[in-house]
DRENDO-964442 format. One record per residue (C-alpha): residue in three letters; x, y, z. Coordinates in nm, 2 decimals. Layout:
% residues N
<ala <X Y Z>>
...
This chain:
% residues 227
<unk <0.00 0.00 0.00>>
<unk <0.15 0.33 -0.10>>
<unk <0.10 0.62 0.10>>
<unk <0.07 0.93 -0.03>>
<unk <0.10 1.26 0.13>>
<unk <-0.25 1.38 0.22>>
<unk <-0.23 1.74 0.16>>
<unk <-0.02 1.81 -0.16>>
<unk <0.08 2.10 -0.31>>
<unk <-0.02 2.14 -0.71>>
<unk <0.25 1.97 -0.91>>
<unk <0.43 1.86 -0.61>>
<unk <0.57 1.53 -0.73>>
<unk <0.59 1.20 -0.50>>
<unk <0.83 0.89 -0.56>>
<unk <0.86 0.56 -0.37>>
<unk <1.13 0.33 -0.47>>
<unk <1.14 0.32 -0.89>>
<unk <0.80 0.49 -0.94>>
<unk <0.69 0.88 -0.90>>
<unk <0.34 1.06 -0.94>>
<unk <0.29 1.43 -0.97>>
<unk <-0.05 1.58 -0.79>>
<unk <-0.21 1.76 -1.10>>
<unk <-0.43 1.97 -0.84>>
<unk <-0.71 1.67 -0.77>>
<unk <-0.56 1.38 -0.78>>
<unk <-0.19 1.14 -0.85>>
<unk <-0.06 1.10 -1.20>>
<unk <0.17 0.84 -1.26>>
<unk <0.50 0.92 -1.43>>
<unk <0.61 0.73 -1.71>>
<unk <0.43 0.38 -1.80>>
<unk <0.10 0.39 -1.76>>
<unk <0.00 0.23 -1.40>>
<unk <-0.22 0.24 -1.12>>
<unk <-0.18 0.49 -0.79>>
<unk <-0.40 0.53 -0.48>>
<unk <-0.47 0.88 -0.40>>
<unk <-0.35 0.96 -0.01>>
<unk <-0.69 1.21 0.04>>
<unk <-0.97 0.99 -0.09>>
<unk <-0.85 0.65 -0.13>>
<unk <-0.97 0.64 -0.54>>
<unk <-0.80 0.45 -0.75>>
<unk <-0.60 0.65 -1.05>>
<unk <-0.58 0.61 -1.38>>
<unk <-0.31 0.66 -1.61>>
<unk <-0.32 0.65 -1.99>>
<unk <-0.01 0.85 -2.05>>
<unk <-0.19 1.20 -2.01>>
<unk <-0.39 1.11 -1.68>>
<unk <-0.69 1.20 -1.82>>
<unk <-0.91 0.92 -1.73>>
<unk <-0.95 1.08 -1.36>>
<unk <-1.07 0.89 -1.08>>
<unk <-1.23 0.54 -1.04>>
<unk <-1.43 0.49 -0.73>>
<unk <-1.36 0.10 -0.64>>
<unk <-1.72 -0.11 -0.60>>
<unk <-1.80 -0.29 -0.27>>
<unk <-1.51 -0.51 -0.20>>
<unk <-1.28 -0.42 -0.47>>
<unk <-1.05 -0.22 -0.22>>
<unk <-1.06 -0.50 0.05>>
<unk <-0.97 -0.75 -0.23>>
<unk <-0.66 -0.53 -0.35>>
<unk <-0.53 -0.47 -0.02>>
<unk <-0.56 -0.86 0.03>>
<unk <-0.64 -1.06 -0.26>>
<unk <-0.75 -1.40 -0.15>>
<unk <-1.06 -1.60 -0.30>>
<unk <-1.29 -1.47 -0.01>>
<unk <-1.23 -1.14 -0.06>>
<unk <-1.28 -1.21 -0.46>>
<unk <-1.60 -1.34 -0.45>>
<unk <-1.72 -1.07 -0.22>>
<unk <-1.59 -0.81 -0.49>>
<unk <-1.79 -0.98 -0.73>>
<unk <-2.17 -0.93 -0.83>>
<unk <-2.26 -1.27 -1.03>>
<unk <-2.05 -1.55 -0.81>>
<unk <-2.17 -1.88 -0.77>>
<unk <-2.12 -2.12 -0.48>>
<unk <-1.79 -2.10 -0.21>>
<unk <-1.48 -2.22 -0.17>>
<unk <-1.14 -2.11 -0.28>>
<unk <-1.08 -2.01 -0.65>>
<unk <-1.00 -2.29 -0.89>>
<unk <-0.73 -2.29 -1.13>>
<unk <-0.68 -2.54 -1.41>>
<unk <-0.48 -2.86 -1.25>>
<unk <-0.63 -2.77 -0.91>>
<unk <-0.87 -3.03 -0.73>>
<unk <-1.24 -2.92 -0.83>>
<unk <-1.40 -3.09 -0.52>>
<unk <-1.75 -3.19 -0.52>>
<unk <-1.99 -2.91 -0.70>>
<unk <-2.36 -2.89 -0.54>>
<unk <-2.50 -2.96 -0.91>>
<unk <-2.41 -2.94 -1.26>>
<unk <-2.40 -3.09 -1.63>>
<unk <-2.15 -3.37 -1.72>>
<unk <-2.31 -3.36 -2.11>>
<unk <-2.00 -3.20 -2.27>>
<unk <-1.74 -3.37 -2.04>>
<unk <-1.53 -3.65 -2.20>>
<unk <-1.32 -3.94 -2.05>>
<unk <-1.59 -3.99 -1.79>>
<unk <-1.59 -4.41 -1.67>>
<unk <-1.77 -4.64 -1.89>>
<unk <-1.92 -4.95 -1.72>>
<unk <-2.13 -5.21 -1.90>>
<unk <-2.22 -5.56 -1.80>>
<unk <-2.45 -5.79 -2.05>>
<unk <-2.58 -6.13 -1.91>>
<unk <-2.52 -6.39 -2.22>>
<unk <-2.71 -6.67 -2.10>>
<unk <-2.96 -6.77 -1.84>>
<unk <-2.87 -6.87 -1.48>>
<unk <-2.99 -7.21 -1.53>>
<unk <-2.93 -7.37 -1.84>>
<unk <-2.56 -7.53 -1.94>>
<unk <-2.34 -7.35 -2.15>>
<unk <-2.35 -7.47 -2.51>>
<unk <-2.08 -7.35 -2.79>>
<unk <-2.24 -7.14 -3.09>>
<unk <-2.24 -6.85 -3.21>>
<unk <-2.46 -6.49 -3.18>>
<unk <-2.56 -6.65 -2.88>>
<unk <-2.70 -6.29 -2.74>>
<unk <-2.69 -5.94 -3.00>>
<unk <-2.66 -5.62 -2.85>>
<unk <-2.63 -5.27 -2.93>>
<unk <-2.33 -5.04 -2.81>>
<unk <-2.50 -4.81 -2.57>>
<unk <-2.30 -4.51 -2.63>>
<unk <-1.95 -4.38 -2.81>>
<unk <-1.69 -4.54 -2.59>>
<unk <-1.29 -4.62 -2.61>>
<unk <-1.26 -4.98 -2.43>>
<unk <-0.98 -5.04 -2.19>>
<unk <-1.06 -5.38 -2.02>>
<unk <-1.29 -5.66 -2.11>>
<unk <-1.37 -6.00 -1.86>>
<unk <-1.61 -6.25 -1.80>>
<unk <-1.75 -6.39 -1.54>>
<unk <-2.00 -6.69 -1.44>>
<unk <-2.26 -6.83 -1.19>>
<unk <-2.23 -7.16 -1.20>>
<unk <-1.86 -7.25 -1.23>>
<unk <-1.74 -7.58 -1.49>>
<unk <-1.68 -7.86 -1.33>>
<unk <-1.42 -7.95 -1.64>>
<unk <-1.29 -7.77 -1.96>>
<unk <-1.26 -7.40 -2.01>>
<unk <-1.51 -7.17 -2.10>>
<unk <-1.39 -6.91 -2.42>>
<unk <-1.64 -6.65 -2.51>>
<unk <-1.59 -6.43 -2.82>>
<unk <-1.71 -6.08 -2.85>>
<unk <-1.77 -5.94 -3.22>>
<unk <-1.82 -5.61 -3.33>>
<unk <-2.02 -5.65 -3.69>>
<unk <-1.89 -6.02 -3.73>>
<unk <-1.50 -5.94 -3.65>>
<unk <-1.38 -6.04 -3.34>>
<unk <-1.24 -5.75 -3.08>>
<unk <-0.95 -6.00 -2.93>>
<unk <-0.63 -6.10 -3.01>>
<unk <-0.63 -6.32 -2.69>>
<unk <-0.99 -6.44 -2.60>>
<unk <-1.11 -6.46 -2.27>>
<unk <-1.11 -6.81 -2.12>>
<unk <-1.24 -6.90 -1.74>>
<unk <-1.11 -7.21 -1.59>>
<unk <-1.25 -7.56 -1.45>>
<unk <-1.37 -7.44 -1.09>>
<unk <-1.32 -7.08 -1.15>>
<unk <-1.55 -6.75 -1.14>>
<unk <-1.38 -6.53 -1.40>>
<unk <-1.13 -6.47 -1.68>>
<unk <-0.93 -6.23 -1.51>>
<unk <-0.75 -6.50 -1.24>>
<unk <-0.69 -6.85 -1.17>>
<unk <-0.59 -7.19 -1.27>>
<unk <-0.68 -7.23 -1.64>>
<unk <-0.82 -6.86 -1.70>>
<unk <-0.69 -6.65 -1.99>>
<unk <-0.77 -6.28 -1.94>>
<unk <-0.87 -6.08 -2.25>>
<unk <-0.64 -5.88 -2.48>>
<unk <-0.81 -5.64 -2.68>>
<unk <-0.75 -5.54 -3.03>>
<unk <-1.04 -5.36 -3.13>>
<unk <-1.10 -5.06 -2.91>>
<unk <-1.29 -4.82 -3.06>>
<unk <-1.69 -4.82 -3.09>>
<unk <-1.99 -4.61 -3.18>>
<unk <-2.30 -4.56 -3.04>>
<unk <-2.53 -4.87 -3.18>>
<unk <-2.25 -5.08 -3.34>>
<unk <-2.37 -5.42 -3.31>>
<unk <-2.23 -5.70 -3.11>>
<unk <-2.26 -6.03 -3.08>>
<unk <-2.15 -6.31 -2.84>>
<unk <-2.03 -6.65 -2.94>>
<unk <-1.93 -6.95 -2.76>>
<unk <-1.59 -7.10 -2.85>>
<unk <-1.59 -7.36 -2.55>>
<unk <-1.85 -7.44 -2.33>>
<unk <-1.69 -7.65 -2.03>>
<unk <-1.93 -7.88 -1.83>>
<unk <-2.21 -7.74 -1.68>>
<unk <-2.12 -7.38 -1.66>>
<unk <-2.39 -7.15 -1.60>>
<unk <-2.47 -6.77 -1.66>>
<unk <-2.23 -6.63 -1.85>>
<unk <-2.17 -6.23 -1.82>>
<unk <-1.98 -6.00 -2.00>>
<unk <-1.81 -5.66 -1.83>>
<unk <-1.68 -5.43 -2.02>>
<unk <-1.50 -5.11 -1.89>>
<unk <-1.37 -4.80 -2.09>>
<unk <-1.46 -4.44 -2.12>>
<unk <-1.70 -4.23 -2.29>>
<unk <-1.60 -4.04 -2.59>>
């Protein structure tokens, strides 16, 4: 905060450190650059466009506590069309958890899709298109496993996804004898995917490329992200 001398003399000129001002008779004119001064007798803030002609600016509410100390609260009491609390965010900074908003326009947001492929109760057969659905949304596709209900007493169980006929694997999915899932355990192959990519409504398909003994309820869970 600079102070300047409350009752100056017309022209009288005022320095602190590298900058000056000269009292024109009403108020401080910066010297040089153009720049900002705070007049000693009324507290306005100056203007200086080279010729100092833009005279005073009286500061709103809260402008002059937010200059003397500029931290978020004193921001958002300076300002007239705020919304919400909290500190002022910054790109990179942690946005915390807003009271409401629109995710519509957002991308990379979690993708999370399960489809059952059978029943619960009848034995796995091999075949194929043994369920056709439709890709719910635009999505890139980071991880792909299976699961079941009723675990195979013997033999592997292989599912193959297709997107429009084509596989999406380069490594299907396999459960083991005695296991729950692709993605661990004696016998189980977890999924390597070489299609990614999909559009809202392509169509897929799910075929049985092993069947084991007795497995039941087959599911497929895919995980990704929204595009």
């Amino acid at each position: 905060m600079i102070d300047f001398p409350a009752s100056p003399a017309n022209g009288q000129v005022f320095a602190s450190g590298a900058l000056s001002w000269r009292f024109d008779g009403t108020k401080w004119v910066a010297q040089g650059a153009p720049a900002l001064a705070v007049a000693g007798s009324s507290g306005d803030i100056q203007t200086n466009n080279g010729s100092g002609g833009l005279g005073a600016l009286t500061p709103a509410a809260g402008v002059a506590a937010w200059i003397a100390v500029p931290s978020s609260a004193n921001l958002r009491t300076a300002m007239t069309d705020e919304v919400g609390t909290g500190p002022a965010y910054f790109q990179g900074g942690a946005l915390g958890t807003p009271a409401s908003g629109s995710a519509a326009n957002l991308t990379g947001q979690k993708f999370e899709f399960e489809v059952a492929a059978s029943d619960e109760t009848t034995a796995l057969t091999t075949g194929t298109a043994k369920i056709t659905f439709y890709m719910p949304a635009a999505i890139t596709l980071t991880e792909l496993f299976t699961g079941l209900s009723g675990q195979s007493s013997s033999g592997v169980v292989t599912a193959d996804v297709k997107k429009a006929g084509a596989t999406i694997f380069s490594t299907l999915p396999s459960i083991g004898a005695s296991q729950d899932t692709s993605l661990a355990g004696s016998g189980s192959v977890a999924a390597v995917l070489s299609t990614t990519s999909f559009a809202k409504g392509d169509k897929m398909t799910i075929d049985f490329t092993a069947a084991g003994t007795g497995a039941k309820g087959m599911k497929v869970v895919m995980i990704g992200a929204y595009t």
